[in-house]
LOKOLSE-19714 format. One record per residue: x, y, z of N, C-alpha, C in turn; residue in three letters. Coordinates in pm, whole numbers, plus 50000, padded with zeros to 5 digits. Layout:
N
XYZXYZXYZALA ...
END
This chain:
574
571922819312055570652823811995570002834512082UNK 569982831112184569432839812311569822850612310UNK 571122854512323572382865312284572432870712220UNK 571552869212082571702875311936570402880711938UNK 569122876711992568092880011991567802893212090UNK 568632888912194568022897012286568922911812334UNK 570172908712325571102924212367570962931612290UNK 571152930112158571352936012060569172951112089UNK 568602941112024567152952912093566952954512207UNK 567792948012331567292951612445568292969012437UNK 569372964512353569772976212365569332991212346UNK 568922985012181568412997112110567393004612137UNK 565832995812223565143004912330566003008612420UNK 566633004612542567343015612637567993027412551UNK 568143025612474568563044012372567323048212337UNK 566623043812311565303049812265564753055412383UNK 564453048312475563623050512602564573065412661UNK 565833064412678566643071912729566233085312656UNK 566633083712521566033097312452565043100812423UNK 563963096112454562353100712491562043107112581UNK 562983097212711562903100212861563673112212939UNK 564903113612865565593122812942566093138212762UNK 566433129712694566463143312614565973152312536UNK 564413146112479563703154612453562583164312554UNK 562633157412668562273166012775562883177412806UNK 564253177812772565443185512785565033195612659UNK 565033194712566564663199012461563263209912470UNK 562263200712523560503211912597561103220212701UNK 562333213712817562343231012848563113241612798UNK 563553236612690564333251312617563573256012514UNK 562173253712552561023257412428561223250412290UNK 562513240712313562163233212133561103224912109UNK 560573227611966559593214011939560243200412010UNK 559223189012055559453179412046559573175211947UNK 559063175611837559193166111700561053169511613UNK 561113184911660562713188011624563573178811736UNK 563183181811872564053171711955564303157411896UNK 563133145511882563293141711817564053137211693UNK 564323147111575565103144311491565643147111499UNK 566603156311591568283161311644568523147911718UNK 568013144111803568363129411895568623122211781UNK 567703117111688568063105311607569353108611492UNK 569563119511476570293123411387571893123011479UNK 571813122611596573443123211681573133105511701UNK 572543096111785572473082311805572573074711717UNK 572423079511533572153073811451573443066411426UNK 573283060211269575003054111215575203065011103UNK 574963078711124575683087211059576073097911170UNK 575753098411289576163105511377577003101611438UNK 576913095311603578433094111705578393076511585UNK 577693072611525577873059611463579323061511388UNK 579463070911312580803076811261582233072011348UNK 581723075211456583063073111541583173061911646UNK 582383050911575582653040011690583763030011673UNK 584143032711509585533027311493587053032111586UNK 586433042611566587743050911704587343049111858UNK 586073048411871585653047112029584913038611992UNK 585123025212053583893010012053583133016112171UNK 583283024512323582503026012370581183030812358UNK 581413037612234580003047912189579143035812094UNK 579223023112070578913014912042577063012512103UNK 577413014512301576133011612304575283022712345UNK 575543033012291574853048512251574763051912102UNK 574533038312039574383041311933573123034011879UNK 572383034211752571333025911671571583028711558UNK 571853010611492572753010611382571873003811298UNK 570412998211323570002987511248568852999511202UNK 569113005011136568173015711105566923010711015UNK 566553001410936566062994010852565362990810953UNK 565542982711047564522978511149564032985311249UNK 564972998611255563923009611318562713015911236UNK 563073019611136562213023711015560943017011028UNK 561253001311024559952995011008558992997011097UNK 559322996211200558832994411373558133014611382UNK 559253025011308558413035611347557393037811248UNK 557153028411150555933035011063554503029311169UNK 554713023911299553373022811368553193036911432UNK 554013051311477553863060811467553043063411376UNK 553223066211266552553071211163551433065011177UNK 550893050111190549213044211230548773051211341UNK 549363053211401548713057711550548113072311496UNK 549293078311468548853090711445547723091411382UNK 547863086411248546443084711141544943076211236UNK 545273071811331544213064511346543303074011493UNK 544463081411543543903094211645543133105711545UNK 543753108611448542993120711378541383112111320UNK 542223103611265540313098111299539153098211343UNK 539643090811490538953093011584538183110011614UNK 539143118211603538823133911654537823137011481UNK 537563128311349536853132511328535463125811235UNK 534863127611220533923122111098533613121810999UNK 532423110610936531663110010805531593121810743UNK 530563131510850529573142110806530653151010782UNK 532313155810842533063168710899533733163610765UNK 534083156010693535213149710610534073149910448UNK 533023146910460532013149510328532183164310310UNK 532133175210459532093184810415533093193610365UNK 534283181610385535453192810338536113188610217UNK 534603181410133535363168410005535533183209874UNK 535253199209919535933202909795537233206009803UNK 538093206709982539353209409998539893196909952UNK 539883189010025539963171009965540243170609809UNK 539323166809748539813165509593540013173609496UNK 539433189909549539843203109423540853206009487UNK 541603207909604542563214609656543923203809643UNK 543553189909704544583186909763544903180109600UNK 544223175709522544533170409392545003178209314UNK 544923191009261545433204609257547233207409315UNK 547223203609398548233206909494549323196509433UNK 548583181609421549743169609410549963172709244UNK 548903172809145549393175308981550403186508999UNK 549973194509011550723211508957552233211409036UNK 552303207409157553353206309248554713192209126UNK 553943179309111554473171509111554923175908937UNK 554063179408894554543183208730555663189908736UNK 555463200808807556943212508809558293206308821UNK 558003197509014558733190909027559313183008919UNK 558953175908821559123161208723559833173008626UNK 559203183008573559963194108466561603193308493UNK 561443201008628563013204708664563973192808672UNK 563663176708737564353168808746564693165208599UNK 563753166308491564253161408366565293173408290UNK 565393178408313566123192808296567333191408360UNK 567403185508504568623182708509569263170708471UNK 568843164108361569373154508319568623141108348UNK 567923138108408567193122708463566063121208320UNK 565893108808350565533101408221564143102908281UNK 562943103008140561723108808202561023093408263UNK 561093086508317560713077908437560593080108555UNK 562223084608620562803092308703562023102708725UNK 561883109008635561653122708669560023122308701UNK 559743116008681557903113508711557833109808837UNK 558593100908891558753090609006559043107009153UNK 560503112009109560733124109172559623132109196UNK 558963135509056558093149409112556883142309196UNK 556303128009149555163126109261555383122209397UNK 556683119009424556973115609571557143126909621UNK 557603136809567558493153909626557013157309652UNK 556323157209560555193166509573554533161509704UNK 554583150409770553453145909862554633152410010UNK 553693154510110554133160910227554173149510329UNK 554673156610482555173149810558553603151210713UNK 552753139410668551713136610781551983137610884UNK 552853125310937553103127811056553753140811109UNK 554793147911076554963158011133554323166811090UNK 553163173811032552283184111045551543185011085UNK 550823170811075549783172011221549983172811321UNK 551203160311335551653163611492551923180011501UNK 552353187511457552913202511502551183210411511UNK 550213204311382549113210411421548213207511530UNK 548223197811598547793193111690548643198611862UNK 549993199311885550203203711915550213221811980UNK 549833225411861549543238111859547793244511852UNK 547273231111930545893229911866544703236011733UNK 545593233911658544993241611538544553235611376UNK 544153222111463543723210611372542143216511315UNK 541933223411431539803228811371539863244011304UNK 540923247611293540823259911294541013260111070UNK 540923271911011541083271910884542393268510765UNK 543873266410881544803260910853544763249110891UNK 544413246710977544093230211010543553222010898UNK 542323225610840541323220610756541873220110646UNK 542563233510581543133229910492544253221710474UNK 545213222310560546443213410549546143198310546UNK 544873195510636544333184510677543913178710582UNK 542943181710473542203181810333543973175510271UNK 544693184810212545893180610092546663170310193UNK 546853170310308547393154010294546543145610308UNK 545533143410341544713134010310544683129210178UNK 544333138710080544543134909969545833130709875UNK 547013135109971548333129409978548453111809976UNK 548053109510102547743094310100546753089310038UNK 545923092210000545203085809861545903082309775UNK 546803094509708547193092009594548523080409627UNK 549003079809731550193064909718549853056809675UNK 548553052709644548113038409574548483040809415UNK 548143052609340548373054009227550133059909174UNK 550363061809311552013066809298552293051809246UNK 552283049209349552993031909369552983019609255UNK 551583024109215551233012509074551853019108943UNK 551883031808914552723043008815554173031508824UNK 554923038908981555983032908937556593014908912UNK 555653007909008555752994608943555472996608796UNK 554743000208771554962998308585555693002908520UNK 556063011208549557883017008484558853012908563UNK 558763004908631560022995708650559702983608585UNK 558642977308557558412963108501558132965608318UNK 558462979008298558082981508177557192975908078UNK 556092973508178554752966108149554202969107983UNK 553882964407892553232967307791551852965607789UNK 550882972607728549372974607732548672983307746UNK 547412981507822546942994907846547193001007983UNK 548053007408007548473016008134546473021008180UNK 545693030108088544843038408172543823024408214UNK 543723008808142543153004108184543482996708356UNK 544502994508352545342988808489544982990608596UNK 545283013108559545283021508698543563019508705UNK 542853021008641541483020708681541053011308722UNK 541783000108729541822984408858542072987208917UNK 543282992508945544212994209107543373005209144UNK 542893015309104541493023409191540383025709242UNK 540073011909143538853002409166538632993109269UNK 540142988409270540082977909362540182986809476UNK 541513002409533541433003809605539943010209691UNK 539183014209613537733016609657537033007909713UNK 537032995209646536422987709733536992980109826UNK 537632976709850538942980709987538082988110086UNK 538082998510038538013011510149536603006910169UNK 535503007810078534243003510126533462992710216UNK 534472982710175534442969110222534552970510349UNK 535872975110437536292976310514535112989510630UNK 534502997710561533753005910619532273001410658UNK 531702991610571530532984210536530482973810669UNK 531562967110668532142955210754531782958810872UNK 532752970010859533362976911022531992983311081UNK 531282989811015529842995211063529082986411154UNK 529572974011065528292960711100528582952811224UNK 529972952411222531002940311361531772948311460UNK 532222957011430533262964811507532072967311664UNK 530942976311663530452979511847530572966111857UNK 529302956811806529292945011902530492942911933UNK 531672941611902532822936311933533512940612042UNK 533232954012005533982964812102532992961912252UNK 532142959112258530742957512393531252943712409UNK 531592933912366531572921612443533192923112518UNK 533992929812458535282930412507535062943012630UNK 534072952912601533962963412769532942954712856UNK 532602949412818531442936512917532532926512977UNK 533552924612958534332917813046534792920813130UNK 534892940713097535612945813262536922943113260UNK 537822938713157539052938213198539572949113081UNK 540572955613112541302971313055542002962812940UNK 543182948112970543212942212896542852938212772UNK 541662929512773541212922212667540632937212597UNK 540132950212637539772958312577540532966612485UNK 542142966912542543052973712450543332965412353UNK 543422950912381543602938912303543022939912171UNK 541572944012184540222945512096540912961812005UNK 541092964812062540822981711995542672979311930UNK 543692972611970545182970411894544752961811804UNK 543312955311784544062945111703542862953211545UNK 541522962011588541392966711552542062975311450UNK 542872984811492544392994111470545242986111339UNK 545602971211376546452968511326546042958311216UNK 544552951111253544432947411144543912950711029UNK 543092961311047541992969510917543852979810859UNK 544582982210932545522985810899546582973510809UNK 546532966110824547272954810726546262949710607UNK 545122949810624544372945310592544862958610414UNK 544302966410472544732983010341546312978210282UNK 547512974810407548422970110350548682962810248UNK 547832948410269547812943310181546412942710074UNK 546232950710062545532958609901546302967609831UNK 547652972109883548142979909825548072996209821UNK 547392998609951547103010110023548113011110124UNK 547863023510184548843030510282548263020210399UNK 549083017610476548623014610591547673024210705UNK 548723035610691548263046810781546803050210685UNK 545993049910601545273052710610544123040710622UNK 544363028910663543853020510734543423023110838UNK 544453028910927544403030411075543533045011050UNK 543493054711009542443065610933541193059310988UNK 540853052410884539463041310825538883038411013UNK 540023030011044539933024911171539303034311307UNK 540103046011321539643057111389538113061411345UNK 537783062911235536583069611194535653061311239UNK 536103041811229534813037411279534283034911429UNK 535333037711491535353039911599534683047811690UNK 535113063011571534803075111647532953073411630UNK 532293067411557530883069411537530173055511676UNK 531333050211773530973045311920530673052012007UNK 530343044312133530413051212236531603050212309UNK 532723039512225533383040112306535073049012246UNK 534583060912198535663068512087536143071012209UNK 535853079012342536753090612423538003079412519UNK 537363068812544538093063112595538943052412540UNK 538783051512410539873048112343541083055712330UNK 540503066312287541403080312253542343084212348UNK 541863079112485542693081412636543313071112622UNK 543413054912607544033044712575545463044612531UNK 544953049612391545983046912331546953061612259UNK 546253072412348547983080312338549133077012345UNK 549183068912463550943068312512551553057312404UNK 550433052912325551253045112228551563055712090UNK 551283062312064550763070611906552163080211953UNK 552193083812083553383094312132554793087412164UNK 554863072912189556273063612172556543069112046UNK 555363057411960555803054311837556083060111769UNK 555193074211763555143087311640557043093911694UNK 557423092511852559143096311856559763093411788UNK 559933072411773560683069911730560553065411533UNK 559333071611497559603077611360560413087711365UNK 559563101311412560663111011345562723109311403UNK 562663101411504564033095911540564413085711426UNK 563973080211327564453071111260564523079411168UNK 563733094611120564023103510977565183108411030UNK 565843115111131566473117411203568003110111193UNK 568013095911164568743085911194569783090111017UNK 567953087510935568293081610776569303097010752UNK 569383103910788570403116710755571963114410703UNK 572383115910621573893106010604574533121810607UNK 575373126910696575333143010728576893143610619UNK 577673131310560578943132710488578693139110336UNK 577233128510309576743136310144576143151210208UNK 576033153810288575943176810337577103177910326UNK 577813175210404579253183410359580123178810218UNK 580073169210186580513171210070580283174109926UNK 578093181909967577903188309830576843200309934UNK 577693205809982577013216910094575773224009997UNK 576663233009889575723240809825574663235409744UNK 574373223209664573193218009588572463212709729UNK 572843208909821572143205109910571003214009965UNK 571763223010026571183234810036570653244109922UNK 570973242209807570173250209752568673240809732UNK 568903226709700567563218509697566673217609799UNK 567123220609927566423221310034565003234510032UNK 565863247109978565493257709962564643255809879UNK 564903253709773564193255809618562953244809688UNK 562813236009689561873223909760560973231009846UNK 561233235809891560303247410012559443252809960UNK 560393262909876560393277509794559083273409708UNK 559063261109593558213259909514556943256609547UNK 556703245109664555973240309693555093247609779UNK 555723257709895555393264609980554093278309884UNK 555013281109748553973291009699553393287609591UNK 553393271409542552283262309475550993265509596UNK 551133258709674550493252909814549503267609856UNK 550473278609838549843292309921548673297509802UNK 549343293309617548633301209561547273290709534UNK 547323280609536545993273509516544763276809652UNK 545613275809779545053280109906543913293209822UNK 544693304309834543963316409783543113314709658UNK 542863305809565542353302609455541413297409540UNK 541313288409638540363281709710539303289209810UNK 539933301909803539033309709913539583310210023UNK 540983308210052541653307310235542083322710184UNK 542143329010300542953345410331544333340910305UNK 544913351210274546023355910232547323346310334UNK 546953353410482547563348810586547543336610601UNK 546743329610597546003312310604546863305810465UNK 546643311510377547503305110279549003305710236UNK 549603316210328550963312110304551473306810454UNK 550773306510552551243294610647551083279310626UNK 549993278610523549343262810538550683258710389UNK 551183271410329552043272510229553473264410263UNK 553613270110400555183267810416555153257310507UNK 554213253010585553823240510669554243226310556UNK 553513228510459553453219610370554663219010284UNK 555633226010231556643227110247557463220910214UNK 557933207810289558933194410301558243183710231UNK 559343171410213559203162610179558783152510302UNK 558033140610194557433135410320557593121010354UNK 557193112410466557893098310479557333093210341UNK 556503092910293556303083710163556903089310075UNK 558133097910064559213098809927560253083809985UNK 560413082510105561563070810106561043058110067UNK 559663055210060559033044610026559193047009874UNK 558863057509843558703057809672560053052709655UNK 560623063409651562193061009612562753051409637UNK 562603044509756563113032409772563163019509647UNK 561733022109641561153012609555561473018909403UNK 561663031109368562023027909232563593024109227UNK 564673028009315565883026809279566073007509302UNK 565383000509392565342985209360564802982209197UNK 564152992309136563522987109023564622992308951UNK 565593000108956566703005708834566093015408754UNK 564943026108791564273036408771565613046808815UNK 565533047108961566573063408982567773058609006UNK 569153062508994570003060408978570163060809181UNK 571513052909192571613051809355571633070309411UNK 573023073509328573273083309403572213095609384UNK 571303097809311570293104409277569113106509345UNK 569053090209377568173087909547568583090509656UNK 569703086809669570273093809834570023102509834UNK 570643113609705570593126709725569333130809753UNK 567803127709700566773132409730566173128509870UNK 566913118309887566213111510047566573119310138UNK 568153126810119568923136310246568343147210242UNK 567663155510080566713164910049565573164510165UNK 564673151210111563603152110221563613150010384UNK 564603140510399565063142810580565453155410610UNK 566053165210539566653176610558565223189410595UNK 564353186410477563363197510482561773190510622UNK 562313175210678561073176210744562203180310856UNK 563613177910918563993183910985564053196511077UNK 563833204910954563743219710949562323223810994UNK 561183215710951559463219110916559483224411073UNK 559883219711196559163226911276559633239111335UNK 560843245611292561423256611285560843264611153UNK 560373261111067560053267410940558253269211009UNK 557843262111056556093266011098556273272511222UNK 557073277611288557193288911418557613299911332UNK 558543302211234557983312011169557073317711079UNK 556413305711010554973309310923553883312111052UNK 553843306611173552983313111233553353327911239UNK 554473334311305554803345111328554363356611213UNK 554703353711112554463355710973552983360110927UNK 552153348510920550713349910937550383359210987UNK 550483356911138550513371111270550083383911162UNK 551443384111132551893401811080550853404310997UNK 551153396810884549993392910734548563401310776UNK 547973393110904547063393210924546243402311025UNK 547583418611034547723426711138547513423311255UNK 548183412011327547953408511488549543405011495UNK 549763406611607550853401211666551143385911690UNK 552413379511678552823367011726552453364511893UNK 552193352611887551463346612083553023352312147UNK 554343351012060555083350712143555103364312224UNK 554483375412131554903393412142553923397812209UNK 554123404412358553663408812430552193418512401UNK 551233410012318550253415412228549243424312300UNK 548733420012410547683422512533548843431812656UNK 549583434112611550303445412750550063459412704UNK 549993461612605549223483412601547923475112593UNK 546913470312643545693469812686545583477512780UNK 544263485412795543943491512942543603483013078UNK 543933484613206543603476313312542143474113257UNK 541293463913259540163458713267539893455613444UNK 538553453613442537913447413551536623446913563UNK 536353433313615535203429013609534403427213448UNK 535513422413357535013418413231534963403313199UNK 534283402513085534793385013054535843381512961UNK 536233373412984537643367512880537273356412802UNK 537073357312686536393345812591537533340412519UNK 537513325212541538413317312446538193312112311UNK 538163315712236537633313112102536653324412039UNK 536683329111908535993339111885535673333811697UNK 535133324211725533963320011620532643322311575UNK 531923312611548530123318111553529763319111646UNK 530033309811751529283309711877530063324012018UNK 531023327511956532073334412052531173347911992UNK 531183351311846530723364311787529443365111835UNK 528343354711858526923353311924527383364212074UNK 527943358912128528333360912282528973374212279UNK 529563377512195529993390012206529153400412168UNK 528243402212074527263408612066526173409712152UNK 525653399712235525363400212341525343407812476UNK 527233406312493527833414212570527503425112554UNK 527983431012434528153447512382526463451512405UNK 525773440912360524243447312393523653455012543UNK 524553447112643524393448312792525253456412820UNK 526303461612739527753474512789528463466812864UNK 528573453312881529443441712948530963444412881UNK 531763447712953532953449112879533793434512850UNK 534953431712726535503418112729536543419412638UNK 537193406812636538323405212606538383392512521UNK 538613393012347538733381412376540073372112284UNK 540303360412273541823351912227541523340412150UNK 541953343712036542073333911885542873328711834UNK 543053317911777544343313811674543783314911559UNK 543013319811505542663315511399543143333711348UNK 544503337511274544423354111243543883358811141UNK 543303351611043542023360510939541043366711069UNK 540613354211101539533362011191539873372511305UNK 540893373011347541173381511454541723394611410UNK 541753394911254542403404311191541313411811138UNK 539803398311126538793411111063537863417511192UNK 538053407811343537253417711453537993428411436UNK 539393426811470540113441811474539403452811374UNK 539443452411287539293461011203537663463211229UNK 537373457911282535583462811319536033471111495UNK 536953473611496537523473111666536883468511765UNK 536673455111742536643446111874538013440711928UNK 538003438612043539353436212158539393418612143UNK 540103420912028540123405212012541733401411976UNK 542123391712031543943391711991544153376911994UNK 544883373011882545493365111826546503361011944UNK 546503343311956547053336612045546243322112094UNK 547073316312175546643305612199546333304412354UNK 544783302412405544463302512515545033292812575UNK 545203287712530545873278412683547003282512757UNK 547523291212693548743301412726548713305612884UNK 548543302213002548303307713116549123328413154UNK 549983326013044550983336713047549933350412966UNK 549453344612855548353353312772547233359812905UNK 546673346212937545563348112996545843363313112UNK 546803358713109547393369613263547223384713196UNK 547773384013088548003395313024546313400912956UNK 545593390812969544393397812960543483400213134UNK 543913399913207543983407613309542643391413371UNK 543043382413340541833373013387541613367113569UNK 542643377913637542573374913762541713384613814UNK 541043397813723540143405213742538953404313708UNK 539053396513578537673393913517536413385913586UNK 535473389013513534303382713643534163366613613UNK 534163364913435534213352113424535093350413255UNK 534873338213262535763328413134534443322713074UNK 534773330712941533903318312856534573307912743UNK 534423295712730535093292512661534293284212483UNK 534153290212418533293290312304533853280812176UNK 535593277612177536603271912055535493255012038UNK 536033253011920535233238711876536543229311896UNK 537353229911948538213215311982538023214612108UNK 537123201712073536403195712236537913192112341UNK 539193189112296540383185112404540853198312449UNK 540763207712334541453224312356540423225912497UNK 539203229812488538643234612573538953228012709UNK 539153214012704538653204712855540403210512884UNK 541483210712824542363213512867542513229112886UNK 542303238512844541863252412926541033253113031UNK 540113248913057538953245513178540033239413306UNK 540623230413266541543225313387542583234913435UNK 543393242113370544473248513365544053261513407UNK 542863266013370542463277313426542113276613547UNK 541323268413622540883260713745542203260813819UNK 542973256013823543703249513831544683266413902UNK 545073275413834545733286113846544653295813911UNK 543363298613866542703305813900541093301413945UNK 541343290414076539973282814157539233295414168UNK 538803302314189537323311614211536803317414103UNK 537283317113971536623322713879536093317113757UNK 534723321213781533493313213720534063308713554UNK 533633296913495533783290213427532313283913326UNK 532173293213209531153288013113531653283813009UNK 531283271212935532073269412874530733258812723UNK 531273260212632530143255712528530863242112520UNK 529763230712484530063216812444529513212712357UNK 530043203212334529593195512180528453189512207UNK 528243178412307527153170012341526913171312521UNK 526523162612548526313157712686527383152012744UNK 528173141312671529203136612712530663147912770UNK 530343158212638531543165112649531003175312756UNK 529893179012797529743185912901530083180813016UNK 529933165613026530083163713189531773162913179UNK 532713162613074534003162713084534023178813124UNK 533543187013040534093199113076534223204613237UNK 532663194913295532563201213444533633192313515UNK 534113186713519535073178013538536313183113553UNK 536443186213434537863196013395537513208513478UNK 536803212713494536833227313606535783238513536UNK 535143233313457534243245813418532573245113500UNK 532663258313535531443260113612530013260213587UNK 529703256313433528613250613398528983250013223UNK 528713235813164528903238013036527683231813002UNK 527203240812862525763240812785525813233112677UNK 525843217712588525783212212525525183220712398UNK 525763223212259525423230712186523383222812145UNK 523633210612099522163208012062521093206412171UNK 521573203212312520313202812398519713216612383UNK 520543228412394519953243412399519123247512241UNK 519783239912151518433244912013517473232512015UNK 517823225012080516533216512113515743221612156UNK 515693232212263514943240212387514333251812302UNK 515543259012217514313268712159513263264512010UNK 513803249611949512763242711908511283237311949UNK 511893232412098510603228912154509453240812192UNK 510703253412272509513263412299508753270812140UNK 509063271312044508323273811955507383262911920UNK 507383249311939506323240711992505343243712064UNK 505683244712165504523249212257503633260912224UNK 504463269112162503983287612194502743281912076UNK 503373274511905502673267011840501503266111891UNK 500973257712037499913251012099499163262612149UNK 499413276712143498883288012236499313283612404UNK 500603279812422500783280612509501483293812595UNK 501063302512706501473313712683503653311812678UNK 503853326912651505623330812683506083328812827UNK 505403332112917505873328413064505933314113117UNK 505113309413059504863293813106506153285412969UNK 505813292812884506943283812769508143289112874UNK 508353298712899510213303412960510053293913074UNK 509473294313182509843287013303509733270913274UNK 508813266513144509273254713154510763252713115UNK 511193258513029512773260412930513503255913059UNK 513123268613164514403271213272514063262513333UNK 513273251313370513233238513444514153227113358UNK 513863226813237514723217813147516703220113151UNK 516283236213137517783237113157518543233313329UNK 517483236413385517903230913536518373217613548UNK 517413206513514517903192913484519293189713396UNK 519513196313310520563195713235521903200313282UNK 521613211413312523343218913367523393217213460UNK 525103208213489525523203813607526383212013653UNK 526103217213787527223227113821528313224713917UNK 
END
């Protein structure tokens, strides 16, 4: 019993651990995505890779993972983690405001996408059940790996972020109504179908409410009696079981899990204790989220590629092809630039982990035929495979679109030597404030964006603004920042910034460091991280609220300014 329990997974982590530990590291220094490392590892360890040949070599036996079913299960806590970090990074108020990308865009995206899709499958012959089942699973995208790549690339705040962010969200919404669709055409239920679904949406609402209502009311106290103990323990204890049970809890309502763990993050994030959760429980969200895309990786059966090379490949393509300029043309219907919408176009792209759940579940019901499902399952492992080679060139792409150069292309080398200018990281509202500023004083500057609508419309006003990603230490160089007098750093991703502040510090100790924050909290991180004074965005319109208070009272302008500059004294820590 002992024997059966225990070699067998003690094994299958030492392969896991091994290929976390030693080969996708291998992989970051040859500049590949991790998330591609990832699914190249799982795709050679798998039982369609060296698994192939363990009948000829038993040694490759224990370099292999064969119980793929029980990897599967174990990596959909990747996918919670993940969902339950983006959470955290956002809110009530940021998520109300993006409810017309949310339900005009991303609902938009799943009909029109999934109809086409359902057209063509019945066309090629599938019975119209099938073909319904196909187009709404095809149509939904792959979460975990786009965020992860957008997050990565820190470009979760930026206008591709938001949007991509918006249609899968609304991606996982709709699995509740995927899911109840196809139970009823497998149980070939008689009655009223529109009355049913308006239970199962009913119910899943209040689900979601219940759980938010609850969580508002029990979750701090809970979270405070477990940091009142002082032990790191019982606190991760509190915040996993958090994670996993408002996450089962959605499970069993018939919701996504991962957007449990969603739910979970959000109530979190409205604590005090969001930042240090968020530090917690990375190293779990970054296991787990591996050995997902190592288990899409795994599900690859590489014999059905070669022995129908060309439909394979042409479905891979066409799957892209349609969805990519569904995706780009609603974008532009929505108001995103040109550039913004055929990256967030081809990001979106692939098929996603909830087609193997769909599919799974209709071919147990005798909905899709076996081989009809494989074939679409190797479809969608195939196109999230590809996604992070296919979004290094929609960035590049964009670039052009959007007349700026790729981060990779030596964009900032015909710049003129600068000196004694500033180098601004982010060039938003608060960056365009600062730059006008500058120009008011003949302050010369420089400044670096990811976002290329916008860096495409300073240009064209000719401001010295270039597309790229600051954290780039290689960019920075190239904007001559070992001359410049100072760094400002202005971007709204509170981790982007604290991680430029360090890295810049870090390479370049003597040069001054201003940097904008969200609150108080995130200021004393920023000074922390290495910035030489950061200004909390609301304490400072607090200040010119109050001094129009005073002035209000006939208090004179000199006495209103020096009190200001006493307040700001107390405040900025240097």
């Amino acid at each position: 019993m002992e024997h059966h329990i225990g070699i067998p997974y003690l094994r299958e982590v030492i392969v896991f651990l091994v290929a976390a530990g030693v080969m996708v590291p291998l992989f970051h220094r040859m500049r590949v995505s991790p998330v591609l490392g990832y699914l190249v590892v799982g795709g050679v360890i798998g039982p369609f890779g060296l698994g192939l040949l363990v009948g000829d070599f038993p040694v490759l036996h224990w370099v292999v993972i064969d119980d793929l079913e029980g990897v599967q299960a174990l990596a959909e806590l990747g996918v919670i983690f993940l969902l339950f970090v983006i959470g955290l990074e956002l809110s009530l108020e940021r998520l109300w405001a993006m409810r017309r990308l949310v339900f005009g865009l991303g609902s938009a995206q799943i009909l029109i996408t999934g109809t086409i899709i359902g057209v063509i499958a019945w066309e090629f012959g599938n019975s119209i059940p099938a073909s319904i089942v196909l187009g709404a699973c095809l149509a939904l995208s792959s979460t975990a790996i786009v965020m992860q790549l957008l997050m990565q690339r820190r470009r979760l705040g930026t206008p591709l972020g938001r949007s991509s962010f918006s249609i899968l969200l609304m991606q996982d919404l709709a699995v509740v109504p995927i899911l109840f669709v196809v139970g009823v055409l497998g149980a070939k239920v008689e009655g009223n179908l529109g009355l049913d679904l308006a239970l199962a949406l009913g119910k899943a609402a209040l689900t979601i409410g219940g759980i938010y209502a609850v969580g508002r009311l029990v979750l701090r106290p809970a979270l405070r009696v477990a940091a009142q103990t002082r032990s790191p323990e019982m606190f991760m204890a509190a915040i996993l079981l958090t994670i996993i049970g408002i996450s089962a809890i959605t499970g069993a309502a018939g919701l996504s899990m991962a957007l449990g763990a969603f739910l979970a993050g959000l109530l979190i994030a409205e604590t005090e204790f969001r930042h240090e959760v968020e530090v917690d429980i990375e190293p779990f969200k970054g296991l787990m989220l591996g050995l997902f895309f190592m288990s899409v990786g795994m599900g690859i059966d590489w014999r059905v590629v070669v022995e129908a090379p060309f439909w394979i490949f042409a479905s891979v393509v066409g799957l892209f092809a349609l969805k990519s300029l569904v995706t780009a043309g609603l974008c532009v219907a929505f108001g995103l630039g040109r550039a913004t919408a055929i990256e967030a176009g081809l990001l979106l792209g692939q098929g996603g982990e909830f087609a193997f759940i769909v599919v799974g579940l209709a071919m147990s019901l005798g909905l899709i035929p076996p081989d009809v499902g494989q074939f679409m399952l190797i479809v969608a492992g195939l196109t999230m495979l590809v996604t992070p080679l296919v979004a290094h060139a929609a960035e590049r792409l964009a670039a052009r679109l959007a007349g700026t150069d790729a981060p990779s292309q030596h964009a900032l080398e015909s710049m003129a030597e600068l000196e004694g200018h500033v180098v601004i990281a982010g060039f938003g509202r608060v960056g365009r404030t600062l730059v006008e500023t500058l120009q008011a004083e003949a302050i010369p500057f420089v400044a670096i964006d990811a976002d290329p609508n916008g860096v495409a419309i300073a240009r064209k006003e000719g401001l010295p603004v270039y597309f790229g990603d600051a954290s780039r230490l290689d960019l920075l160089t190239r904007a001559h920042i070992a001359e410049a007098s100072a760094v400002v750093l202005t971007m709204d991703d509170t981790k982007a910034a604290e991680g430029i502040a360090r890295a810049i510090r870090h390479a370049w100790p003597m040069i001054p460091i201003y940097a904008r924050a969200r609150d108080r909290a995130h200021a004393h991180r920023l000074v922390e991280a290495g910035a030489t004074i950061a200004v909390p965005e609301a304490f400072e319109a607090s200040l010119q609220l109050a001094g129009r208070v005073l002035e209000g009272f006939g208090i004179g302008e000199e006495v209103v300014r020096k009190r200001l500059d006493q307040q700001r004294g107390l405040e900025e820590t240097p």
